[in-house]
C-alpha positions in Angstrom: 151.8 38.3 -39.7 149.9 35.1 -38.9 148.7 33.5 -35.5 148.8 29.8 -35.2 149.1 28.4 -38.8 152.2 28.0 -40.9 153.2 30.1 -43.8 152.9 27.7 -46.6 151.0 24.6 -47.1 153.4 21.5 -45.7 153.5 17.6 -47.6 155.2 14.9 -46.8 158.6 15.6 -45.8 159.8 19.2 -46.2 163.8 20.3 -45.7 163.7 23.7 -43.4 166.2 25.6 -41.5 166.1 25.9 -37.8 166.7 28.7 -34.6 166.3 27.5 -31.5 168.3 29.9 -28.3 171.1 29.3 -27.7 174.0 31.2 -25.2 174.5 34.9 -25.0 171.3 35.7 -26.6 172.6 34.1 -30.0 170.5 31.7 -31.7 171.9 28.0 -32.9 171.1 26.8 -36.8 170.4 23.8 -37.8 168.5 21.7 -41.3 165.4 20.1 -39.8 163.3 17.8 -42.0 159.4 18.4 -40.9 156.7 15.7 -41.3 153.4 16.6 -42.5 151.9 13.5 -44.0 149.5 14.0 -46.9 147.0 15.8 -45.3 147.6 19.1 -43.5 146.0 21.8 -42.8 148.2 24.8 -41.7 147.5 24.8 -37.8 148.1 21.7 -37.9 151.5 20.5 -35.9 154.1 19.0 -37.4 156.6 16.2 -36.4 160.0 16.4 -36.5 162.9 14.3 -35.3 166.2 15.0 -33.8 169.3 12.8 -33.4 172.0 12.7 -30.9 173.2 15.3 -28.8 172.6 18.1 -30.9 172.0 21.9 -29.9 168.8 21.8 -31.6 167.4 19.2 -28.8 169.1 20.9 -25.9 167.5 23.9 -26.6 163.8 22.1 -27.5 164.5 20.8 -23.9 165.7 23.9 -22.4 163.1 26.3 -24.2 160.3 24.4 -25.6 160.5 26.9 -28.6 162.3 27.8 -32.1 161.7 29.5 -35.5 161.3 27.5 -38.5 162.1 28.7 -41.9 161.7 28.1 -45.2 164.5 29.0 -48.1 165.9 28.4 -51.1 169.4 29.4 -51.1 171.5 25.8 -51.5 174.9 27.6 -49.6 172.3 28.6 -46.0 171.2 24.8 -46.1 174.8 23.3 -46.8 175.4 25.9 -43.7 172.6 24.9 -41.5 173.2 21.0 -41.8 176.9 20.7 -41.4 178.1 23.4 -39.6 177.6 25.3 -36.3 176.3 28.5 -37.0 175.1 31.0 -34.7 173.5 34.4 -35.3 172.1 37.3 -33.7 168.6 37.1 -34.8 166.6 34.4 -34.9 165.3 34.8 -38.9 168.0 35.0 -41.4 168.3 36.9 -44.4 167.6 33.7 -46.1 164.3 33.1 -45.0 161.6 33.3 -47.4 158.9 32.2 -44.6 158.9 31.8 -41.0 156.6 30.8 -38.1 157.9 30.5 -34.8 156.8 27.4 -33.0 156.5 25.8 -29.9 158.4 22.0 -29.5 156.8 19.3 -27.7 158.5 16.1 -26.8 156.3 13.2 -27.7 158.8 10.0 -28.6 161.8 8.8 -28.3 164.0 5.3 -29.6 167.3 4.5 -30.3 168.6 3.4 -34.3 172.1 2.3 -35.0 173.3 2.9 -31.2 172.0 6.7 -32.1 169.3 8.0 -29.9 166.4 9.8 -31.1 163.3 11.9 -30.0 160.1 13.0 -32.1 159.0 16.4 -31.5 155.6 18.0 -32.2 155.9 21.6 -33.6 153.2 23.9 -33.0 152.5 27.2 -34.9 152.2 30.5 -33.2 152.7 33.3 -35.3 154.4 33.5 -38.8 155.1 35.7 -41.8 155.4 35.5 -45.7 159.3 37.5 -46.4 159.3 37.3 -49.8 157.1 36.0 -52.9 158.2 34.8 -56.0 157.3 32.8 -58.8 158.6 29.3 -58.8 161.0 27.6 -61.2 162.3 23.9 -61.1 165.8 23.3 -61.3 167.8 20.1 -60.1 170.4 21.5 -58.9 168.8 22.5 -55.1 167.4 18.8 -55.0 170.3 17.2 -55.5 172.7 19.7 -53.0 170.0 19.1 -50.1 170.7 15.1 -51.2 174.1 15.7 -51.4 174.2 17.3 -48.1 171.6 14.5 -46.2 174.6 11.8 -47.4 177.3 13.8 -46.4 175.6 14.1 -42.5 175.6 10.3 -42.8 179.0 9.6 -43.4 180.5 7.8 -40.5 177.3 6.5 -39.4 177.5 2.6 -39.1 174.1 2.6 -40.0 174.9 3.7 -42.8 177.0 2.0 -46.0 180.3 4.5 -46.9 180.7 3.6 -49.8 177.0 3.9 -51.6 176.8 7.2 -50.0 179.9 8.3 -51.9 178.3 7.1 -54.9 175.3 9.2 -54.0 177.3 12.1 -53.5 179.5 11.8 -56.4 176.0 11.5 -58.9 174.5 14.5 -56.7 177.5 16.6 -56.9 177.8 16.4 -60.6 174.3 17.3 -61.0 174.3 20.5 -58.7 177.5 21.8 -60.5 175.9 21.0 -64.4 172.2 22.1 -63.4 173.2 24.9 -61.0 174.4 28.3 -60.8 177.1 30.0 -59.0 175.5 29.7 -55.2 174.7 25.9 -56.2 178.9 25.5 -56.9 179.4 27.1 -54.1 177.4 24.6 -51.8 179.4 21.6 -53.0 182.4 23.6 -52.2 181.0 23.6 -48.7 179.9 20.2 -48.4 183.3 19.0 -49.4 185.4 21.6 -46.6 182.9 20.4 -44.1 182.6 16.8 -44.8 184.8 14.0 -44.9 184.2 13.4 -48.3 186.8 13.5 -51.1 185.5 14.2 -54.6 189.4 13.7 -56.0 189.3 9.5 -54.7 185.8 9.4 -56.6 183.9 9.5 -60.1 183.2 12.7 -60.4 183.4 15.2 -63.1 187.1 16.6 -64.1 185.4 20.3 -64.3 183.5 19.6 -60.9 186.7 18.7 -59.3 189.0 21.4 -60.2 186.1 24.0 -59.3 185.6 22.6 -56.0 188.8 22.5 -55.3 189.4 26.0 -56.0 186.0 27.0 -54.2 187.3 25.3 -51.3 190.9 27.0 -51.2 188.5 30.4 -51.4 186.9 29.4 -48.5 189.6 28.2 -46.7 191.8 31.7 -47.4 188.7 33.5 -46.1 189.0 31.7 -43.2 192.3 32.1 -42.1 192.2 36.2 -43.0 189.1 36.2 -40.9 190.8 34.8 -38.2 
C-alpha cells in the first residue's frame, strides 16, 4: 500500500469508478471522469466534476472523502454510470487499483439549467489489486462511449437524435469487437436507458442478442425479488 500518490500514472481524462458513504454503513457507486491534464505526477490532485443532485456530491459534501478505482470490466462501468448501486465495501471486486482520496470543493457553474461543482481529489493511501499485461480492444472504448451518450439522453443540452446515432455505431462495435461481458454491457445500457436499439440502425445480430440479454436480466430481476 501507498501514502499520498495514486496507483497509476493519470492523463488527460481518465473514466474511474467511485465510493463515496453513503446510509447504513453502505457505500454509493458512481463513473467519475478525472482530470489530470498532460502533466502529472502521482501526488498530484486531480479534478473532477459532478452534475446535479447526485449521491456522489452529497456525500463529497457530507464526508469530504471517497475511494477511486480503476477497472476494466465494461458490465461494473455500465453499473456504476447508470444505476444506483450500493455495496458493503467500499473497493469492489472489480477494482484493479484503488487510492482513497479526500474531495475538496473548489468551483462551481451552471450548463444547460444543470448545476455543477469541480472538486479537487487528493491522494492518501492506495494499492495495486491486480497486474496484468495490457491488450487493446475496441470494444471497452466504445461501451464507456456508449454509456457517456446514454447518461445524456434527455438532456436539452444535448441533441437526441445524434446521440442515438452514437449509440447505435458504439453498440455495434462493442458487440463485433467484444466478448461475452462486452454484450452483456449493451444489454445493460439498453434496460437502464431510454434508448431503443429496435427504432434504430443497428445490427440485426446485435438486436436480437440484446434483446435476449435484456429478458435475462429482467427474469433475474423479478426471481430476485
Amino acid at each position: 500500500m501507498t501514502e499520498r500518490e495514486w496507483p497509476v500514472a493519470l492523463r488527460g481524462v481518465v473514466e474511474s469508478v467511485i465510493s463515496t458513504p453513503g446510509l447504513d454503513d453502505r457505500w454509493n457507486v458512481a463513473a467519475l471522469g478525472l482530470h489530470a491534464g498532460d502533466d502529472h505526477d502521482r501526488t498530484d490532485p486531480v479534478r473532477a466534476r459532478t452534475w446535479g443532485q447526485t449521491r456522489t456530491r452529497a456525500s463529497f459534501e457530507r464526508h469530504g472523502c471517497g475511494y477511486v478505482q480503476f477497472v476494466r470490466d465494461p458490465v461494473t462501468f455500465v453499473k456504476a454510470a447508470l444505476d444506483e448501486v450500493e455495496t458493503d465495501d467500499p473497493v469492489l471486486d472489480a477494482a484493479t487499483a484503488w487510492v482513497e482520496v479526500a474531495a475538496t470543493r473548489v468551483d462551481t457553474g451552471e450548463s444547460g439549467g444543470t448545476q455543477w461543482i469541480d472538486w479537487l481529489l487528493r491522494p492518501r493511501k492506495s494499492a495495486v489489486e491486480q497486474r496484468r499485461v495490457p491488450t487493446t480492444s475496441r470494444s471497452l472504448g466504445a461501451v464507456v462511449e456508449l454509456t457517456v451518450a446514454a447518461s445524456r439522453l434527455g438532456v436539452p443540452e444535448y441533441d437526441g437524435e445524434q446521440l442515438r446515432d452514437r449509440m447505435a455505431f458504439f453498440a455495434d462495435v462493442a458487440y463485433r469487437c467484444g466478448g461475452p461481458r462486452e454484450r452483456e454491457a449493451v444489454a445493460l445500457v439498453v434496460s437502464l436507458s431510454e434508448w431503443d436499439p429496435e427504432t434504430d440502425r443497428v445490427d440485426a445480430d446485435l438486436d436480437a442478442a440484446t434483446r435476449t440479454e435484456t429478458e435475462c436480466t429482467t427474469s433475474r430481476r423479478v426471481t430476485n425479488g
